[in-house]
Backbone as CSV, one residue per row, in Angstrom:
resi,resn,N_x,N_y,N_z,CA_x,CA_y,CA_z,C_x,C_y,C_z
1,UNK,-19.028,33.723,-6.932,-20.434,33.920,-7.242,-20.841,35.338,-6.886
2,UNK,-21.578,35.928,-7.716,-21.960,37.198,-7.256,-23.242,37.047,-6.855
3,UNK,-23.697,38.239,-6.137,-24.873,38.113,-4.931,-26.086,37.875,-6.320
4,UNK,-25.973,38.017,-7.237,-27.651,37.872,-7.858,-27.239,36.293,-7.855
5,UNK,-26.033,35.850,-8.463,-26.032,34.187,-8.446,-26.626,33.623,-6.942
6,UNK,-26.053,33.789,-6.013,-26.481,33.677,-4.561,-28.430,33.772,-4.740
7,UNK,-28.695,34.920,-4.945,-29.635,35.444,-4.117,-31.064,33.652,-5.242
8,UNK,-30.116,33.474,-6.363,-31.272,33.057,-7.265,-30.764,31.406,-6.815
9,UNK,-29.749,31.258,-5.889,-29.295,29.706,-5.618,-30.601,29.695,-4.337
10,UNK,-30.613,30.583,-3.635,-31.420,30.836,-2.693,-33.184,30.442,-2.917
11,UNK,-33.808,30.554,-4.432,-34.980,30.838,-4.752,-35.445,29.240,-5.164
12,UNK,-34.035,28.494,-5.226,-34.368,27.028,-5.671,-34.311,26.312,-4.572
13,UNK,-34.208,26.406,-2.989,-34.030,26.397,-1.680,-35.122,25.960,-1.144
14,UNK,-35.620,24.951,-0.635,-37.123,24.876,-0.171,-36.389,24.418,1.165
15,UNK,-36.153,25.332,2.595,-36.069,24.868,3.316,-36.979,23.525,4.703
16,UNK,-36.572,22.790,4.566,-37.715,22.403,5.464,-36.656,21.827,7.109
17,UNK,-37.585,20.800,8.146,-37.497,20.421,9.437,-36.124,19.649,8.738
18,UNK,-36.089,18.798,7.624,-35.056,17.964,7.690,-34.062,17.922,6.406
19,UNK,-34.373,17.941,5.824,-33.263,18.149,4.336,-34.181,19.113,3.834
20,UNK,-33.094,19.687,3.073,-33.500,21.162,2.348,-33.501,20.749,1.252
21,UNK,-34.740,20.757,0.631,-34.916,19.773,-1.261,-34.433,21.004,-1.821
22,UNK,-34.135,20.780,-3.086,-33.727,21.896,-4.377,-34.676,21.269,-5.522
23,UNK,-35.051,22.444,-6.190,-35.891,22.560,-6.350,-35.628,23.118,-8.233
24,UNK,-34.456,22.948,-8.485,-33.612,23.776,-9.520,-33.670,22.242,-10.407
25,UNK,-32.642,22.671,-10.960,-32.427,21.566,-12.444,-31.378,20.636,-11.306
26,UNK,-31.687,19.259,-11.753,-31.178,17.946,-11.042,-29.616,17.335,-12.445
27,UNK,-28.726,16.690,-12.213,-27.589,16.150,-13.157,-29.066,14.571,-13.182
28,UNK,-28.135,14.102,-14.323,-28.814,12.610,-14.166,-28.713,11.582,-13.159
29,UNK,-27.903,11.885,-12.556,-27.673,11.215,-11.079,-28.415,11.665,-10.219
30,UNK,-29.191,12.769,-10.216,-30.172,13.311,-8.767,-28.939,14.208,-7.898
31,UNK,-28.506,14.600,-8.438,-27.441,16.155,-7.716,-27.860,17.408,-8.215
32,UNK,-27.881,18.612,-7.095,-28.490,19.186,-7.489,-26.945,20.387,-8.466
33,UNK,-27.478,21.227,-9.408,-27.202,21.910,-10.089,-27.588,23.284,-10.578
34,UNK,-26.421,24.583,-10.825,-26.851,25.465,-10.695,-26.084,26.080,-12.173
35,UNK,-26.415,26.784,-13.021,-25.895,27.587,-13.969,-25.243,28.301,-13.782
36,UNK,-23.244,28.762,-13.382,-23.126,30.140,-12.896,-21.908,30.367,-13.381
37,UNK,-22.197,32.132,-14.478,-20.597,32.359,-15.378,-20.279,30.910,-16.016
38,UNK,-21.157,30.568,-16.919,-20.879,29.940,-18.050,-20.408,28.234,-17.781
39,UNK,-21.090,27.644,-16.324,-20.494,26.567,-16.167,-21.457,26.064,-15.180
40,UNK,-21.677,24.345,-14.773,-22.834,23.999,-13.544,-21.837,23.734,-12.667
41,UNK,-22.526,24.572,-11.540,-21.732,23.954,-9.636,-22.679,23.398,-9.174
42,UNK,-22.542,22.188,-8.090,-23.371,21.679,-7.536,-24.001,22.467,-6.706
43,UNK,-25.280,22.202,-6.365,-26.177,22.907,-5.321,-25.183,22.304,-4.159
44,UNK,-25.087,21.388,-3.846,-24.362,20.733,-2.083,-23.192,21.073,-1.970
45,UNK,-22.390,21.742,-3.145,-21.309,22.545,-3.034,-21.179,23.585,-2.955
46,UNK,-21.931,24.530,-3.303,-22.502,26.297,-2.638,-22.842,25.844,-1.322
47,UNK,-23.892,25.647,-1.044,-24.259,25.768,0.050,-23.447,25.167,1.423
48,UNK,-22.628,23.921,0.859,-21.468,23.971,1.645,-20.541,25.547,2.204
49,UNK,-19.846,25.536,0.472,-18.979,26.943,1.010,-19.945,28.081,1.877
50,UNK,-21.240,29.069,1.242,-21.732,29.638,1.944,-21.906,29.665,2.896
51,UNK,-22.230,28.168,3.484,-22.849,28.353,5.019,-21.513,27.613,5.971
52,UNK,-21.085,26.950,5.630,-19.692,25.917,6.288,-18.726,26.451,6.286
53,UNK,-17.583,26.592,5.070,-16.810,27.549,4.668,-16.378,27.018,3.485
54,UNK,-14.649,27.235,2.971,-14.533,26.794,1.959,-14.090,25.249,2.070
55,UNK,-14.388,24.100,0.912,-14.359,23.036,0.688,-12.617,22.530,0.492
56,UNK,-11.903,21.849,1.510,-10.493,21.442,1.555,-10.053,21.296,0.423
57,UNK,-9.027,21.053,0.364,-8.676,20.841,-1.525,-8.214,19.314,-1.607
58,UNK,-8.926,18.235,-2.190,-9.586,16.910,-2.782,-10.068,16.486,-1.746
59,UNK,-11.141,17.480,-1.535,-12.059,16.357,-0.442,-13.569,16.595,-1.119
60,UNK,-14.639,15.532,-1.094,-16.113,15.471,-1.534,-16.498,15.926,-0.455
61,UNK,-18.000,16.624,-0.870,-19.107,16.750,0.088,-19.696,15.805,0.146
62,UNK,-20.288,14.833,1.106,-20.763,13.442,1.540,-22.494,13.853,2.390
63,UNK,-23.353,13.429,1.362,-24.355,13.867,1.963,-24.581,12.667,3.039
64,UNK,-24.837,12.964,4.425,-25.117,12.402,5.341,-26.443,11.314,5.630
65,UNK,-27.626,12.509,4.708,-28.596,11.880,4.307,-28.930,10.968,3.412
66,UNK,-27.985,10.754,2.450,-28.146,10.049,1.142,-29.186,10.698,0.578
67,UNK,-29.745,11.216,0.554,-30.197,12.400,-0.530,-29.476,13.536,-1.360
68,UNK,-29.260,13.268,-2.213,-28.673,13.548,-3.133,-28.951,15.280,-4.078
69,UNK,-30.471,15.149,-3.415,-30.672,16.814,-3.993,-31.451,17.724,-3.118
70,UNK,-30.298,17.070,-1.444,-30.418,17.601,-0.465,-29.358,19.129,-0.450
71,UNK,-29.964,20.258,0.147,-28.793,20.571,0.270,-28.111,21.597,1.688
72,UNK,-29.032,20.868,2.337,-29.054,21.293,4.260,-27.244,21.187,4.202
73,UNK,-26.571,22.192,4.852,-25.133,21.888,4.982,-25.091,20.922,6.609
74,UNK,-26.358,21.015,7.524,-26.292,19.750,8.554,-26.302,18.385,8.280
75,UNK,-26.216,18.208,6.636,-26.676,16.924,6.546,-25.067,16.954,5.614
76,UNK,-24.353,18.009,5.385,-23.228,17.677,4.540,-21.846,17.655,5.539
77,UNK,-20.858,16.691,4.740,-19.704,16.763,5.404,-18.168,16.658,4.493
78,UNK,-17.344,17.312,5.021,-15.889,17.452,3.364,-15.575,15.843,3.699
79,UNK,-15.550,14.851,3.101,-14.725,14.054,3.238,-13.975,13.863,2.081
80,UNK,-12.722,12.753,2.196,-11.869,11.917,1.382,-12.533,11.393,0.210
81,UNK,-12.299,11.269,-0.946,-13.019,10.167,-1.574,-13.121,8.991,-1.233
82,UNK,-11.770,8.630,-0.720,-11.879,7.026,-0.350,-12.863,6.884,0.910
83,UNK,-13.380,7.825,1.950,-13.718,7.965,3.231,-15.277,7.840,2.447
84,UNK,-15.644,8.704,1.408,-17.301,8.875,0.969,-17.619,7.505,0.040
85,UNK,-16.428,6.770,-0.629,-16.946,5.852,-1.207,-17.122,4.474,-0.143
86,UNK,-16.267,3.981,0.824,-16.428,3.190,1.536,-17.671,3.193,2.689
87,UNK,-17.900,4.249,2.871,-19.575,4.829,3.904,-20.367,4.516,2.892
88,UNK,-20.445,4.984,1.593,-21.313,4.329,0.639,-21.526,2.999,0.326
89,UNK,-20.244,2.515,0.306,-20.333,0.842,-0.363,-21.210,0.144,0.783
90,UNK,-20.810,0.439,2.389,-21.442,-0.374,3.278,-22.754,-0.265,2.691
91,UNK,-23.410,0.709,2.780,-24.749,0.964,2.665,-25.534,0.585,1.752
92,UNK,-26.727,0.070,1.484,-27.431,-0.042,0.428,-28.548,0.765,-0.184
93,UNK,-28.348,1.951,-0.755,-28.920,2.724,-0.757,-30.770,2.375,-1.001
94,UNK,-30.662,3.761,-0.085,-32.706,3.775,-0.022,-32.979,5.063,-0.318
95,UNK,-32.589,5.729,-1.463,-33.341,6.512,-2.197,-32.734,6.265,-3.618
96,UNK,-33.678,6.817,-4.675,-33.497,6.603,-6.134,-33.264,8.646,-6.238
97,UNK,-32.522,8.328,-7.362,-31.216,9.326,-7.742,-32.100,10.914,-7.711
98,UNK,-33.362,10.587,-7.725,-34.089,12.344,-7.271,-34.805,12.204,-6.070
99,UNK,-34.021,11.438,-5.133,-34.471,11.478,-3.820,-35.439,10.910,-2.825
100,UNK,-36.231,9.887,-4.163,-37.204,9.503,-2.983,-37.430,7.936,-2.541
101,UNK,-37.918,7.757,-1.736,-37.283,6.114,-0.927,-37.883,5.034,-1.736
102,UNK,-36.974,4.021,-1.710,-37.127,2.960,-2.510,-38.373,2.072,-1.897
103,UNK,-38.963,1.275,-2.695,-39.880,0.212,-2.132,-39.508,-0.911,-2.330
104,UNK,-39.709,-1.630,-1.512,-38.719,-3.191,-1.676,-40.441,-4.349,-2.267
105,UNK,-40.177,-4.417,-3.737,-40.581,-5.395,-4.051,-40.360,-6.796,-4.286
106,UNK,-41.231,-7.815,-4.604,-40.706,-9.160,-5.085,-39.545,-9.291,-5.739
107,UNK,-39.626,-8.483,-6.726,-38.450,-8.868,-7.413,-37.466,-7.199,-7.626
108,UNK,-36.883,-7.236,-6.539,-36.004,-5.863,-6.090,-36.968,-4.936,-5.402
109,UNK,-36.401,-3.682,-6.034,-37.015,-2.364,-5.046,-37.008,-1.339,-6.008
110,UNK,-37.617,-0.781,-6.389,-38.396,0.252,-7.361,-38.351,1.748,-6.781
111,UNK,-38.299,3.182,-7.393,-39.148,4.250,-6.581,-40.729,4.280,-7.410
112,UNK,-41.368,3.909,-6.562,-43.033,4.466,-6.961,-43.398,5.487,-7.619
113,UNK,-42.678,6.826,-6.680,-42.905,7.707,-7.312,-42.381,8.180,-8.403
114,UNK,-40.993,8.194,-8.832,-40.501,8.378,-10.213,-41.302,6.605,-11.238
115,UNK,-41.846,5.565,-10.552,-42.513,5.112,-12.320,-43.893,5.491,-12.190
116,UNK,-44.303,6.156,-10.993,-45.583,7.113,-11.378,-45.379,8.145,-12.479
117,UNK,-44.933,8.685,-12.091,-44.297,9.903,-12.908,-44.553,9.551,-14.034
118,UNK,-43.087,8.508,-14.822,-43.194,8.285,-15.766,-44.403,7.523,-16.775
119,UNK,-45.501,6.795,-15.943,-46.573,6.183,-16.153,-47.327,7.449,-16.975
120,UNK,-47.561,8.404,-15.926,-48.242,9.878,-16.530,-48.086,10.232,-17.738
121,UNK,-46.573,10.313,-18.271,-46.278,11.022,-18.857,-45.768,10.419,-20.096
122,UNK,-46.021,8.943,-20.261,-46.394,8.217,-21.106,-48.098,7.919,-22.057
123,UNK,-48.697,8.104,-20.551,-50.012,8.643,-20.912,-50.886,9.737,-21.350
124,UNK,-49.580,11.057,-21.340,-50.064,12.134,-21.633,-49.684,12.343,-23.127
């Protein structure tokens, strides 16, 4: 990556107290994504190498947070695939794929805020 790629991975960066949201273009899964020399790298994979170092060779970055378009490297870790899918399976996830916490209704658990969203923008 050259420093303007850097400096503009940097501008989609909203650091905060606990996960660092991105703020850039999301995959359909809620990962974050960056345009660079003709191809997308994950946001949680820069900011891994940059700030951590470089990423082992076949190991995932495992967001700690289950936020997905987190991209604090305190909240990331290299694991195994088999090591990131089994920490996953236990779990039942509580965020929806752009990050924000599920609500447990009658019949399942919804994010509010993404069918707000979409409520809007059906209405608009």
């Amino acid at each position: 990556m050259t420093d303007q790629d850097v400096a503009r991975f940097w501008r989609k960066v909203v650091v905060g107290d606990d996960c660092w949201s991105w703020t850039g273009a999301l995959t359909g899964n809620g990962y974050s994504k960056l345009y660079v020399a003709g191809r997308y790298l994950s946001g949680h994979r820069i900011a891994y190498e940059l700030l951590v170092g470089p990423i082992p060779a076949k190991a995932d970055i495992d967001h700690l947070c289950e936020n997905r378009a987190c991209v604090n490297p305190a909240h990331l870790r290299a694991a195994t695939r088999r090591e990131h899918f089994r920490r996953h399976a236990r779990k039942r996830k509580s965020r929806c794929p752009r990050g924000h916490e599920y609500q447990q209704r009658r019949y399942g658990r919804i994010c509010a805020t993404c069918a707000r969203d979409r409520k809007r923008a059906r209405s608009a």
